[in-house]
N, CA, C and O atoms as a Tripos MOL2 file, in Angstrom:
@<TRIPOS>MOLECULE
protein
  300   299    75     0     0
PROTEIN
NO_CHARGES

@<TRIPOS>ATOM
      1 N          25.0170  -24.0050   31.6260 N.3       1 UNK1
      2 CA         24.6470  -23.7250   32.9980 C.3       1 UNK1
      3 C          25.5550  -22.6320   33.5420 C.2       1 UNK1
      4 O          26.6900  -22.4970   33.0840 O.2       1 UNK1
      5 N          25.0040  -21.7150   34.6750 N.am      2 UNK2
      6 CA         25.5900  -20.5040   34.5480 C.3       2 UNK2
      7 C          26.0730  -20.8560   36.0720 C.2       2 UNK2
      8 O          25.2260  -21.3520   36.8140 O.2       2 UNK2
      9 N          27.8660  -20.5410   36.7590 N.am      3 UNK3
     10 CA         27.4890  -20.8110   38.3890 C.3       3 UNK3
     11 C          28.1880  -19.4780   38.4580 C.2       3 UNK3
     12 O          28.8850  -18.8840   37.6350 O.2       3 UNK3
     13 N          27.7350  -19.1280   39.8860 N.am      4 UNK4
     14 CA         28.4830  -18.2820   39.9530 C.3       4 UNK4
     15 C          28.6800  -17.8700   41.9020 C.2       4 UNK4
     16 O          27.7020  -18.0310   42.6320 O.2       4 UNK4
     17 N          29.6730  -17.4950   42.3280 N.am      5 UNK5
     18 CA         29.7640  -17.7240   43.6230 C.3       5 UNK5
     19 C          29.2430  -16.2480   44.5070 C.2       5 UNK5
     20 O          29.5960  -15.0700   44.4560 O.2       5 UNK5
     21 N          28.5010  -16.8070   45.0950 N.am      6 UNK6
     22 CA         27.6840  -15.3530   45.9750 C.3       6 UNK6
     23 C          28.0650  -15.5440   47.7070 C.2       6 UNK6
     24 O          28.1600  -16.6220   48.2940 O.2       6 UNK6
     25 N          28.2750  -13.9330   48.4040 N.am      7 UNK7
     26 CA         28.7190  -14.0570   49.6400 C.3       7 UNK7
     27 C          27.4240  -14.5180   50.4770 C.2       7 UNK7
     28 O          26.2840  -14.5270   50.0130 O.2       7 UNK7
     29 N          27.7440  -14.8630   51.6580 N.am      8 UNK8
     30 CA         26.7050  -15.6270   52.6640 C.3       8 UNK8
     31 C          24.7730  -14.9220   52.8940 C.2       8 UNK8
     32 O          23.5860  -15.2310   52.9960 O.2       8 UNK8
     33 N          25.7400  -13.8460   52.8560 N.am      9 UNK9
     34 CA         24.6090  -12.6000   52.9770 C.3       9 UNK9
     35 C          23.2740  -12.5600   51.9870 C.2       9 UNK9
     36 O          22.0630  -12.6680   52.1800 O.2       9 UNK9
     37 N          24.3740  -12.2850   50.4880 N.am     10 UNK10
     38 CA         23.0560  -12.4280   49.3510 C.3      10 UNK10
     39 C          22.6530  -14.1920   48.9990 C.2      10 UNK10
     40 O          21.8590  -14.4700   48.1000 O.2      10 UNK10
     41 N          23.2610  -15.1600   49.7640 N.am     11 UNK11
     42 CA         22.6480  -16.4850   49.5460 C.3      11 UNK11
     43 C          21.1560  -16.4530   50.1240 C.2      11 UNK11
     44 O          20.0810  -16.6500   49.5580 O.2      11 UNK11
     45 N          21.5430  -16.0600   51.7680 N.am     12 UNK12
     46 CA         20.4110  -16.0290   52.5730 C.3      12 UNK12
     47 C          18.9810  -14.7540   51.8260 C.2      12 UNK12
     48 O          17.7530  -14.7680   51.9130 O.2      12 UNK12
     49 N          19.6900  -14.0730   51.3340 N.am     13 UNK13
     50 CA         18.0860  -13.0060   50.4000 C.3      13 UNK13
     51 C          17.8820  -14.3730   49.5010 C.2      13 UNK13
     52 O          16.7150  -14.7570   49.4220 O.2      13 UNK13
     53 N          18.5340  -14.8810   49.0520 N.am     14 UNK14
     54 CA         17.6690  -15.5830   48.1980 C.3      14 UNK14
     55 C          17.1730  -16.6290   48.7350 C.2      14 UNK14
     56 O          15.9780  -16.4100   48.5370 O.2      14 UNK14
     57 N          17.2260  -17.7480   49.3500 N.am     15 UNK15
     58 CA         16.7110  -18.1310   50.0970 C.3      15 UNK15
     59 C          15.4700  -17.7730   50.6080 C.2      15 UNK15
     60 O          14.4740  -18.4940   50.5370 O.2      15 UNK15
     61 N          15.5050  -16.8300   51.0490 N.am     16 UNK16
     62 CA         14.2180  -15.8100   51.6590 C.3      16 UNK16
     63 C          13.4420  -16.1290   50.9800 C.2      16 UNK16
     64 O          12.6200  -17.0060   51.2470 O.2      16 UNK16
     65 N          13.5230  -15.3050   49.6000 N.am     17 UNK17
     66 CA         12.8340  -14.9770   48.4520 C.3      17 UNK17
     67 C          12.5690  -15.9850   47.1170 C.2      17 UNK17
     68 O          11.7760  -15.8600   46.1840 O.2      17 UNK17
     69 N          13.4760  -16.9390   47.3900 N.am     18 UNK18
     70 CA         13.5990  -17.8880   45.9920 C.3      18 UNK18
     71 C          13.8060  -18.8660   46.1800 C.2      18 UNK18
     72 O          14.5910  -19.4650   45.4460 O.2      18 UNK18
     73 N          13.3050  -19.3800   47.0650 N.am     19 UNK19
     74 CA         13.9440  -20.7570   47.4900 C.3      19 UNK19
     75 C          13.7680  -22.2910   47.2160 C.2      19 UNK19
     76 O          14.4290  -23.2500   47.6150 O.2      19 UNK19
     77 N          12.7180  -22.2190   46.4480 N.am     20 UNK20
     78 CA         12.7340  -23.3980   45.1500 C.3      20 UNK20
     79 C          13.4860  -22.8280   43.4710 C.2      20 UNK20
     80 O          13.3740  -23.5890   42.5090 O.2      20 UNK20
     81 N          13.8700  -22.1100   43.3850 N.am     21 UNK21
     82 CA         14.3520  -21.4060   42.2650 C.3      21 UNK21
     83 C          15.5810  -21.8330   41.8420 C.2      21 UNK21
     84 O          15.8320  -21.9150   40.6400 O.2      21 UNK21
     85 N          16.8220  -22.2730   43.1650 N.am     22 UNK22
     86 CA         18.4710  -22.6180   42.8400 C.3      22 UNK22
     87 C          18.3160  -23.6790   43.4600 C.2      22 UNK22
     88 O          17.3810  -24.3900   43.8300 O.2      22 UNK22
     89 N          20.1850  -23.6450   43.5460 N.am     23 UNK23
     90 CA         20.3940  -24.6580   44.8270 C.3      23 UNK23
     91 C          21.4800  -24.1760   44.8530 C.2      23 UNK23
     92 O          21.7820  -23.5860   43.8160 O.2      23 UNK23
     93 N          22.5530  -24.1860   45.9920 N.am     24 UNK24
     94 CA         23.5560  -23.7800   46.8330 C.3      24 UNK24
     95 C          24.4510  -24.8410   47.7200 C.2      24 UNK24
     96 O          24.0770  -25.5710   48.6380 O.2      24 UNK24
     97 N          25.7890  -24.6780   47.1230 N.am     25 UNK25
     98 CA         27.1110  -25.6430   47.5050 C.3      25 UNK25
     99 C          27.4290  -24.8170   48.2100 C.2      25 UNK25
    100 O          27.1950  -23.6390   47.9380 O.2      25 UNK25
    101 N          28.0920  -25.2130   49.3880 N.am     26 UNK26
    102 CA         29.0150  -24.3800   50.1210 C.3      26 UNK26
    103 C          30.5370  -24.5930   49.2890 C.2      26 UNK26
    104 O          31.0080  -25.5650   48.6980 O.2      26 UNK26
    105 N          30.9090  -23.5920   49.4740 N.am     27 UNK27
    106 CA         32.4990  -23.6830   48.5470 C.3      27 UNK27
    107 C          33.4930  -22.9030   49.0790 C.2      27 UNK27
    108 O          32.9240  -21.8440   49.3430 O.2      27 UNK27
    109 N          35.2350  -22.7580   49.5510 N.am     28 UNK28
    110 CA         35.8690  -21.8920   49.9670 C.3      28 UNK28
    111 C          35.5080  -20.6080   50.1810 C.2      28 UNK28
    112 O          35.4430  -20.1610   51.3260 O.2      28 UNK28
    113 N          35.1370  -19.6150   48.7270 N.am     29 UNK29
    114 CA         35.4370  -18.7540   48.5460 C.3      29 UNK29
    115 C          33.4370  -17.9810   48.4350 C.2      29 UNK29
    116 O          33.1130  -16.8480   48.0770 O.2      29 UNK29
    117 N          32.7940  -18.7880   48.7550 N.am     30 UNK30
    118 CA         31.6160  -18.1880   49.0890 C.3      30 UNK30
    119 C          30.2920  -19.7860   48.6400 C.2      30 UNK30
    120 O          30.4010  -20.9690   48.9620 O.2      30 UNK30
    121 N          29.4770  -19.2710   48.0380 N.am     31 UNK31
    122 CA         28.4300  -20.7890   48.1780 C.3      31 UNK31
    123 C          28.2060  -20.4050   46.2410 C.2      31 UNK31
    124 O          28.0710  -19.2720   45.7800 O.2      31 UNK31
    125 N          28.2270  -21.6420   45.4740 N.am     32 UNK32
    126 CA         27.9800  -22.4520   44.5960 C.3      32 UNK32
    127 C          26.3770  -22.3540   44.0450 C.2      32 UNK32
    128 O          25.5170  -23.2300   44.1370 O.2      32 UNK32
    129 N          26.2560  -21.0470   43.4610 N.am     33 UNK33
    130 CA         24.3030  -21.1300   43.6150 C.3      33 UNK33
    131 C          24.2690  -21.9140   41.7100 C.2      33 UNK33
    132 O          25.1000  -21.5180   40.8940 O.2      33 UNK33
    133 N          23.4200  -22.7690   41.4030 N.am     34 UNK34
    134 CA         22.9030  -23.2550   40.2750 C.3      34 UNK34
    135 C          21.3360  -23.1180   40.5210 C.2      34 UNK34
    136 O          20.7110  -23.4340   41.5330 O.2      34 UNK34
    137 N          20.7710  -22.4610   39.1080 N.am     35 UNK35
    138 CA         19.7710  -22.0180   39.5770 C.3      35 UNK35
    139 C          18.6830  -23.2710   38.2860 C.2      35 UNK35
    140 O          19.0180  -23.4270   37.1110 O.2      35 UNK35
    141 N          17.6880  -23.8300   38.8050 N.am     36 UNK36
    142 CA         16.5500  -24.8830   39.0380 C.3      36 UNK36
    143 C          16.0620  -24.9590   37.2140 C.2      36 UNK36
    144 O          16.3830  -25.7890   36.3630 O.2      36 UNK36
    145 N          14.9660  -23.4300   37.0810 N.am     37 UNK37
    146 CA         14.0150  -23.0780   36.5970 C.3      37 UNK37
    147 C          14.9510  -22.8100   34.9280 C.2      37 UNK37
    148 O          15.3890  -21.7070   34.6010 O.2      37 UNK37
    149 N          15.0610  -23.8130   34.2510 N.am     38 UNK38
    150 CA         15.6700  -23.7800   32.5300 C.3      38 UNK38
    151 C          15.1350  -22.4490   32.1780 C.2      38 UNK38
    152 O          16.0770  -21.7040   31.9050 O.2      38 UNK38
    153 N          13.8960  -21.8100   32.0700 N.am     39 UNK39
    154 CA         13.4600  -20.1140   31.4240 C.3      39 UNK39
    155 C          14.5030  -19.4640   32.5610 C.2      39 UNK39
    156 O          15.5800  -19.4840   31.9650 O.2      39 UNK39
    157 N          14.6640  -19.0840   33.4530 N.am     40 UNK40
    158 CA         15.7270  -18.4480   34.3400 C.3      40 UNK40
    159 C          17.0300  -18.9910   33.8740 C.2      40 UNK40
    160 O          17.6650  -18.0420   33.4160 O.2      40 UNK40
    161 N          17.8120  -20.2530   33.7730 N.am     41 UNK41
    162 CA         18.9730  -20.3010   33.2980 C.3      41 UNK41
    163 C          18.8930  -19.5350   32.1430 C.2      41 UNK41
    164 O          19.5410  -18.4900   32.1890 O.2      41 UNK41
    165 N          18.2620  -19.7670   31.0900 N.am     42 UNK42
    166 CA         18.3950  -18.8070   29.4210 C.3      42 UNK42
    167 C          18.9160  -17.6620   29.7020 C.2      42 UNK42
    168 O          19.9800  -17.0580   29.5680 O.2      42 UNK42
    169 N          17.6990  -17.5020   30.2030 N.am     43 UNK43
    170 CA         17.5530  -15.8800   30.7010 C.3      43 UNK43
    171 C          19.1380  -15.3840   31.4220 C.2      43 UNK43
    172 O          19.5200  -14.2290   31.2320 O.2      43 UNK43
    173 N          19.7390  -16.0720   32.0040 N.am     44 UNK44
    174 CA         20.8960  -15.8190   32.6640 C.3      44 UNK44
    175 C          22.1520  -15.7040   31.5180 C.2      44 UNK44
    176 O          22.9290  -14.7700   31.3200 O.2      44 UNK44
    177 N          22.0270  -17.1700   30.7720 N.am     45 UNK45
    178 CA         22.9880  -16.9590   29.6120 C.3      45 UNK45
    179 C          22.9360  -15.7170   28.4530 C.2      45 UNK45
    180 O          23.8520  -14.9780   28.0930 O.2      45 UNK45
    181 N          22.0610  -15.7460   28.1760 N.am     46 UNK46
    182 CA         21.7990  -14.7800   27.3240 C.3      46 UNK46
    183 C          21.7880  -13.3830   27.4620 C.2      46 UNK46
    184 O          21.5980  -12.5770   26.5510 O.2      46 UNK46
    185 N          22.1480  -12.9650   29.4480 N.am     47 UNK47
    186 CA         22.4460  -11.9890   29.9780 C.3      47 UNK47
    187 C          24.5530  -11.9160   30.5640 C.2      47 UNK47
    188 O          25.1760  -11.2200   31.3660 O.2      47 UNK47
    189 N          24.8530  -12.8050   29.8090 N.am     48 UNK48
    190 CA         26.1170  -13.3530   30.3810 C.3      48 UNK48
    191 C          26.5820  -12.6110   28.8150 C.2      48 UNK48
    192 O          27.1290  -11.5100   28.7530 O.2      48 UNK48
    193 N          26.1980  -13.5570   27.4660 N.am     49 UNK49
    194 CA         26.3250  -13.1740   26.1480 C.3      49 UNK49
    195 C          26.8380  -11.8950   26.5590 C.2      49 UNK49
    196 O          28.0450  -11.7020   26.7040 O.2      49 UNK49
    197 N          25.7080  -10.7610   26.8080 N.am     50 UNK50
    198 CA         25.4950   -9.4840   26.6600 C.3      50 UNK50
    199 C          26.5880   -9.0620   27.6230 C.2      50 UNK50
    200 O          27.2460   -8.1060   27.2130 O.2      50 UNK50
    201 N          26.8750   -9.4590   28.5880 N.am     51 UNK51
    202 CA         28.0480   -8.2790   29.5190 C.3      51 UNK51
    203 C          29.1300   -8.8050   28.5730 C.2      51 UNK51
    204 O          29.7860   -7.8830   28.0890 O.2      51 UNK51
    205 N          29.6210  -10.4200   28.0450 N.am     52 UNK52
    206 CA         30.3980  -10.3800   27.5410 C.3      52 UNK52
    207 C          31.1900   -9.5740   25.9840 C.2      52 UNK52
    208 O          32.2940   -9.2610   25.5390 O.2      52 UNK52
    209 N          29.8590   -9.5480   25.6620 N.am     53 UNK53
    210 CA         29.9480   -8.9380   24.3330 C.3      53 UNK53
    211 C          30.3180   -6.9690   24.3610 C.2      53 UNK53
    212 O          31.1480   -6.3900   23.6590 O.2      53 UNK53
    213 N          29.4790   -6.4080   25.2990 N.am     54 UNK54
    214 CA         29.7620   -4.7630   25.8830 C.3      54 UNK54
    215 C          30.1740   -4.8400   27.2050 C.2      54 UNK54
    216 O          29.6450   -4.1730   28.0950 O.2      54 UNK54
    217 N          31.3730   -5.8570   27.4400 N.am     55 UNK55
    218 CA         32.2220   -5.1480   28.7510 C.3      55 UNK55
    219 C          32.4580   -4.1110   29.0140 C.2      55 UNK55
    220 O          32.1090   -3.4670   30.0030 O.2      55 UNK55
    221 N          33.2760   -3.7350   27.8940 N.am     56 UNK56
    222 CA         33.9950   -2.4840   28.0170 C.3      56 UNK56
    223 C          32.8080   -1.4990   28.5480 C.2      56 UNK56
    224 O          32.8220   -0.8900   29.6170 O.2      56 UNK56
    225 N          31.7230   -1.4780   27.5110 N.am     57 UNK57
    226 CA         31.1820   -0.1320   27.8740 C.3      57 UNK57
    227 C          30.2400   -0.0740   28.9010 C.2      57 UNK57
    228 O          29.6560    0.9750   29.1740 O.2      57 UNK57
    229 N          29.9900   -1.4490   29.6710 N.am     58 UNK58
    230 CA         29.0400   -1.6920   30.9260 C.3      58 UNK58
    231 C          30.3320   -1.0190   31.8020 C.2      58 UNK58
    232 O          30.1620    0.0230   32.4350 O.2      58 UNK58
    233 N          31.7740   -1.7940   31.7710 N.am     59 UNK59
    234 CA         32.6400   -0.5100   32.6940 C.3      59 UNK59
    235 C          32.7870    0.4440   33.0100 C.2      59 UNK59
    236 O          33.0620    0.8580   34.1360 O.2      59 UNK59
    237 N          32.5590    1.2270   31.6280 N.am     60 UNK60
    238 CA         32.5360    2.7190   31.4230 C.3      60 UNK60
    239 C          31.4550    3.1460   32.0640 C.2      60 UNK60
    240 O          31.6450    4.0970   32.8220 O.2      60 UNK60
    241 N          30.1430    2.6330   31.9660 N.am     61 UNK61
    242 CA         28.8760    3.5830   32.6650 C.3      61 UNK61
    243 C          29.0560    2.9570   34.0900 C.2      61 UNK61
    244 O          28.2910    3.3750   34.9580 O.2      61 UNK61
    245 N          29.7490    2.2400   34.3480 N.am     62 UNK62
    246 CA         29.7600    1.8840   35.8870 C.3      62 UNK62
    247 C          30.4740    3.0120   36.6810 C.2      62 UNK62
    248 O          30.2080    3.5640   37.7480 O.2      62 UNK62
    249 N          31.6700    3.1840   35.6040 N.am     63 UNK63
    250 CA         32.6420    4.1180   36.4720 C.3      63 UNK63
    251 C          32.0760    5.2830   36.0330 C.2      63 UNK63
    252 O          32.6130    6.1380   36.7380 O.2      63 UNK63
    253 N          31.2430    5.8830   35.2230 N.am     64 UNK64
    254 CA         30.4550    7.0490   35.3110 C.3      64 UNK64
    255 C          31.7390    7.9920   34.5030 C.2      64 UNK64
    256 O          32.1240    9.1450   34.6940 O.2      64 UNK64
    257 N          32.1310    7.0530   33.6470 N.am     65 UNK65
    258 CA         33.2910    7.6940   32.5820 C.3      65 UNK65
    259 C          32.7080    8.6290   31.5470 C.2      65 UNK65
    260 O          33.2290    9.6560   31.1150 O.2      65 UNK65
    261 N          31.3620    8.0240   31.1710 N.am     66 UNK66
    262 CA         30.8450    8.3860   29.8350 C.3      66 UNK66
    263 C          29.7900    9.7870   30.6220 C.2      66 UNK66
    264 O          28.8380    9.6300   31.3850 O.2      66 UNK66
    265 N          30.4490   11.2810   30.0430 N.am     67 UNK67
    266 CA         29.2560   12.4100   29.8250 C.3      67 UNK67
    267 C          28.4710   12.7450   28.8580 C.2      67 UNK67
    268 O          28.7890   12.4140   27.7160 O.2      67 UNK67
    269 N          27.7690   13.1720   28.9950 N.am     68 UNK68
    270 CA         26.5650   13.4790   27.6470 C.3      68 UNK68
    271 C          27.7630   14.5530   26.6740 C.2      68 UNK68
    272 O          27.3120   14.1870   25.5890 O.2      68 UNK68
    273 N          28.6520   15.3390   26.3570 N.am     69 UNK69
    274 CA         29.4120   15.5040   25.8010 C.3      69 UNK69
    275 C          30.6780   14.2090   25.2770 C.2      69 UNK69
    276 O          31.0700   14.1490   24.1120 O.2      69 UNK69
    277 N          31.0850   13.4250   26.1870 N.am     70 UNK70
    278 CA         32.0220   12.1140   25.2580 C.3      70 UNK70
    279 C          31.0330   11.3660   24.6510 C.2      70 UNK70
    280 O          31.5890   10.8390   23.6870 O.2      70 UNK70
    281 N          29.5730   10.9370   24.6870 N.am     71 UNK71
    282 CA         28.6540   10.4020   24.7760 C.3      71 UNK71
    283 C          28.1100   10.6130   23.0900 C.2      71 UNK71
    284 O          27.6120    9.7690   22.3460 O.2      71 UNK71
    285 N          28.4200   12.0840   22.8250 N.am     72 UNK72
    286 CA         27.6880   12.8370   21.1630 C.3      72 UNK72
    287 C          29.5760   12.8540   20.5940 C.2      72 UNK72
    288 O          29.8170   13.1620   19.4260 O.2      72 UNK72
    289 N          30.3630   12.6100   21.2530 N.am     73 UNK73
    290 CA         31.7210   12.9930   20.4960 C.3      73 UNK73
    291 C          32.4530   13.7880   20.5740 C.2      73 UNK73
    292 O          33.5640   13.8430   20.0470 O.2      73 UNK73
    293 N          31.9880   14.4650   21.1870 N.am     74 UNK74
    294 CA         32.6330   16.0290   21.9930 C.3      74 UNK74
    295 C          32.0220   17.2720   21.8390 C.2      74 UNK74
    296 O          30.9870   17.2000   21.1780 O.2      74 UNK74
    297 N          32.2790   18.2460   22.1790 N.am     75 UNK75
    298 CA         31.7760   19.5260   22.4160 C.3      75 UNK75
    299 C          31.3720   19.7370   21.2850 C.2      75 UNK75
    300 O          30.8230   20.8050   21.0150 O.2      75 UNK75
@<TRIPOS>BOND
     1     1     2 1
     2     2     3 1
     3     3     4 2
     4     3     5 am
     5     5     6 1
     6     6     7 1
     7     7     8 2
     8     7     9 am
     9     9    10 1
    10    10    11 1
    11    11    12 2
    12    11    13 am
    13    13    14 1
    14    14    15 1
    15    15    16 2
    16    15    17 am
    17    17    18 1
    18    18    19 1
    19    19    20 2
    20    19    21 am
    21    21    22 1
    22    22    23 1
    23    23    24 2
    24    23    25 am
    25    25    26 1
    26    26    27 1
    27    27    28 2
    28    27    29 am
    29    29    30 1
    30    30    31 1
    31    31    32 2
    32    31    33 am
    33    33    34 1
    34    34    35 1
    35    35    36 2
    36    35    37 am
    37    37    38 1
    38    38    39 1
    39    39    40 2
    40    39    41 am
    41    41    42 1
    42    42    43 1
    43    43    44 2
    44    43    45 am
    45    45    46 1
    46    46    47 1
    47    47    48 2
    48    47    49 am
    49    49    50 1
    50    50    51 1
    51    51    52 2
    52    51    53 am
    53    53    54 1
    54    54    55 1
    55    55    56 2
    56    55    57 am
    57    57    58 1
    58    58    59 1
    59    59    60 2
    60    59    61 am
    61    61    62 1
    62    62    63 1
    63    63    64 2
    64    63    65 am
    65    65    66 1
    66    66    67 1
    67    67    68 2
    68    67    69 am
    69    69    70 1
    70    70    71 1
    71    71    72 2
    72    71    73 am
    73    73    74 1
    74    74    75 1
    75    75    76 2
    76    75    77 am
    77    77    78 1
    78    78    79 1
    79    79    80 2
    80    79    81 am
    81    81    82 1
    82    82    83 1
    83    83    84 2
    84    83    85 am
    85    85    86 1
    86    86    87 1
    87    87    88 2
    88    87    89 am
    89    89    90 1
    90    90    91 1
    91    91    92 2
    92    91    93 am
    93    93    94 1
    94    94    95 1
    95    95    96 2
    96    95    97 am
    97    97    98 1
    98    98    99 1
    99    99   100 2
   100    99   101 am
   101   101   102 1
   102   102   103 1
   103   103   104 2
   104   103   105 am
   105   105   106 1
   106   106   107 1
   107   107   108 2
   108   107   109 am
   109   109   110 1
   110   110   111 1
   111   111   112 2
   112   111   113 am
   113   113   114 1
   114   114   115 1
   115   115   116 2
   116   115   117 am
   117   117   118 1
   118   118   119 1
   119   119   120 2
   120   119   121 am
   121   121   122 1
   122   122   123 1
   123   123   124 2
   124   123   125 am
   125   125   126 1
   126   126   127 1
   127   127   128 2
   128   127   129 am
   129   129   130 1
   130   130   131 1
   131   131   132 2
   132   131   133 am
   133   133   134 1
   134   134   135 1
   135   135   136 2
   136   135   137 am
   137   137   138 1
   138   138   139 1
   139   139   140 2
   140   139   141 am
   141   141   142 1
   142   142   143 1
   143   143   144 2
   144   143   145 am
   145   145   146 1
   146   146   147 1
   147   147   148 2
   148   147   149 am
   149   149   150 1
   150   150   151 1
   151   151   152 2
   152   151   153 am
   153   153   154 1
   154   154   155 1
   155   155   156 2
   156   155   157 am
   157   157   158 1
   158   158   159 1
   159   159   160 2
   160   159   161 am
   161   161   162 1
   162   162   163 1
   163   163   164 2
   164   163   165 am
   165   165   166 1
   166   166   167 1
   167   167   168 2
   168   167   169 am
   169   169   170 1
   170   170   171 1
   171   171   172 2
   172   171   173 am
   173   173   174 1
   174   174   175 1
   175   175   176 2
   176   175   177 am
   177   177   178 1
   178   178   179 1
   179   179   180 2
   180   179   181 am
   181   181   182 1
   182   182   183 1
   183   183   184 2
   184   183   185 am
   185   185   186 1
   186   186   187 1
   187   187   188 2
   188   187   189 am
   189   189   190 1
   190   190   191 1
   191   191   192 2
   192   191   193 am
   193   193   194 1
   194   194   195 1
   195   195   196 2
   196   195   197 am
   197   197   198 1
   198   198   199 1
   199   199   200 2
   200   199   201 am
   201   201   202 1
   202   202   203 1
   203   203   204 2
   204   203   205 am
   205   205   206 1
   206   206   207 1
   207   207   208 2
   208   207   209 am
   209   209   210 1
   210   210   211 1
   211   211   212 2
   212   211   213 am
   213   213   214 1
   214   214   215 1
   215   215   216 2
   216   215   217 am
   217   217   218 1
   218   218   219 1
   219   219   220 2
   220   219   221 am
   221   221   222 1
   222   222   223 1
   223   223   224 2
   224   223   225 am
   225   225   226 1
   226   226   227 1
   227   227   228 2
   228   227   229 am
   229   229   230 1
   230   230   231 1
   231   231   232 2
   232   231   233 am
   233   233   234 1
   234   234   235 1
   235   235   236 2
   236   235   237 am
   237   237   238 1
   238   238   239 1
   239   239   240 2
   240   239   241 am
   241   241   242 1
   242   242   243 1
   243   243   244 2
   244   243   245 am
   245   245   246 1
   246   246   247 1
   247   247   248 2
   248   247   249 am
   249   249   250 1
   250   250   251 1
   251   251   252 2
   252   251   253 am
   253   253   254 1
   254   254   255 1
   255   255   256 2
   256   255   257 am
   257   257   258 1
   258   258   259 1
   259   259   260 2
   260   259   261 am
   261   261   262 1
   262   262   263 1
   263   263   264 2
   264   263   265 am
   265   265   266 1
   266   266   267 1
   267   267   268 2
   268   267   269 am
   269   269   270 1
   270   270   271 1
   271   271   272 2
   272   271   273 am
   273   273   274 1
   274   274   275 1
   275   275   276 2
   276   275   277 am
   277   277   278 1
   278   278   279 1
   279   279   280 2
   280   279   281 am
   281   281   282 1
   282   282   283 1
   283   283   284 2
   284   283   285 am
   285   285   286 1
   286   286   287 1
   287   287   288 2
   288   287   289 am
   289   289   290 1
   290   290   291 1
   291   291   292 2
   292   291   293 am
   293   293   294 1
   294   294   295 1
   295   295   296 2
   296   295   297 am
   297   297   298 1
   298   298   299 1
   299   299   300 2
@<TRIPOS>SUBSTRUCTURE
     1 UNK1         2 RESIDUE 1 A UNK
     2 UNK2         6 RESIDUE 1 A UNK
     3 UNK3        10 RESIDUE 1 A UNK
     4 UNK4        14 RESIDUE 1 A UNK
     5 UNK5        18 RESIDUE 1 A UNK
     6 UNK6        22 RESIDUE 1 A UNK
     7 UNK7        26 RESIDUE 1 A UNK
     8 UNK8        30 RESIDUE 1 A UNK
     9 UNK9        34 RESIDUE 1 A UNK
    10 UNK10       38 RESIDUE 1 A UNK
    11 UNK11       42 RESIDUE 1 A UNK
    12 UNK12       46 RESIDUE 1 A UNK
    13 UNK13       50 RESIDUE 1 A UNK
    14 UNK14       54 RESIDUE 1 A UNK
    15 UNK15       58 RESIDUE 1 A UNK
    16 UNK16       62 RESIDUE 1 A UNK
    17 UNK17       66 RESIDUE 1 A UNK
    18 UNK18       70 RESIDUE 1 A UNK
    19 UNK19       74 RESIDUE 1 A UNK
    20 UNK20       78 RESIDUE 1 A UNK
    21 UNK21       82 RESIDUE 1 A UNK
    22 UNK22       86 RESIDUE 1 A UNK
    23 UNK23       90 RESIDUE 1 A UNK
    24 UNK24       94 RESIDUE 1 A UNK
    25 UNK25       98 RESIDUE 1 A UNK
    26 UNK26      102 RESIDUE 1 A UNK
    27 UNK27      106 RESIDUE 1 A UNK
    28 UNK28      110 RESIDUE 1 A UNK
    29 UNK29      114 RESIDUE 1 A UNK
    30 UNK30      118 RESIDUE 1 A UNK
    31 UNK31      122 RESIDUE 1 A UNK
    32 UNK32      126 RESIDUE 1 A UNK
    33 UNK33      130 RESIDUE 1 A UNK
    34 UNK34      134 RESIDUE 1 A UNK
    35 UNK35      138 RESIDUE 1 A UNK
    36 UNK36      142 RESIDUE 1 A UNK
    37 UNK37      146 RESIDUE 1 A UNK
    38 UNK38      150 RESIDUE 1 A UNK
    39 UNK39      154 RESIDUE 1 A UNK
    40 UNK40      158 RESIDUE 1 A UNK
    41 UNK41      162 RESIDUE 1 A UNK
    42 UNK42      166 RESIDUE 1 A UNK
    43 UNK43      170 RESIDUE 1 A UNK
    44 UNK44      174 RESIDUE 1 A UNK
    45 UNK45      178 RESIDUE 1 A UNK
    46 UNK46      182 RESIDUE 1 A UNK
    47 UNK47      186 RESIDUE 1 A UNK
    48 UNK48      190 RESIDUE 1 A UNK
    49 UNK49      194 RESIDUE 1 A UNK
    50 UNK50      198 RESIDUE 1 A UNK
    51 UNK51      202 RESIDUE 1 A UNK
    52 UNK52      206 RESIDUE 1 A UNK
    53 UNK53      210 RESIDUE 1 A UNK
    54 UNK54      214 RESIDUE 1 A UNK
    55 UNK55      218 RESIDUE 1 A UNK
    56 UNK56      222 RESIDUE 1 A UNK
    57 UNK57      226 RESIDUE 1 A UNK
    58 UNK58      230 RESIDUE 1 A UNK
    59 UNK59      234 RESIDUE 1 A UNK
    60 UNK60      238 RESIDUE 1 A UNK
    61 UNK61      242 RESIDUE 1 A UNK
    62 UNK62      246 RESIDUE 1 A UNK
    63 UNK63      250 RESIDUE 1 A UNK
    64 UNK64      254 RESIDUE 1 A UNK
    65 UNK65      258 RESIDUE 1 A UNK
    66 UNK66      262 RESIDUE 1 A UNK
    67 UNK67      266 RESIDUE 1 A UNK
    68 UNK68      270 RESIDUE 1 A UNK
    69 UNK69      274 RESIDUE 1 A UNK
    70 UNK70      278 RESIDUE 1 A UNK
    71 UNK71      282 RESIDUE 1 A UNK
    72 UNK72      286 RESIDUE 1 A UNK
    73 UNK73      290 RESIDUE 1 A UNK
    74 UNK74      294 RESIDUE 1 A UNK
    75 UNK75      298 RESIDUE 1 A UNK
């Protein structure tokens, strides 16, 4: 099971939008979402796998490190 803590703001979009889909703890540091639908948990783990496995390089294109020259190996 995947939890993970979301600010007030993106609870309420989901809510909106998904609201048989989770469920939501209030908790210190933001709200406790566990989400309902077992094909959506998978789907979550198996997207957890993946950042865990290419951190590094999900960092790198975040920070917009990687150019189409470091990208082929260099010039």
């Amino acid at each position: 099971m995947v939890e993970i803590l979301v600010p007030k703001e993106i609870l309420e979009y989901l809510r909106k939008n998904n609201a048989n889909d989770f469920s939501a703890t209030e908790m210190p540091d933001g709200y406790l979402v566990k989400m309902n639908d077992p094909e959506v948990q998978r789907e979550l783990d198996m997207a957890l796998k993946i950042i865990d496995k290419y951190e590094e390089t999900l960092r790198m294109l975040a920070n917009d490190d990687i150019s189409p020259a470091n990208a082929s190996g260099g010039e």
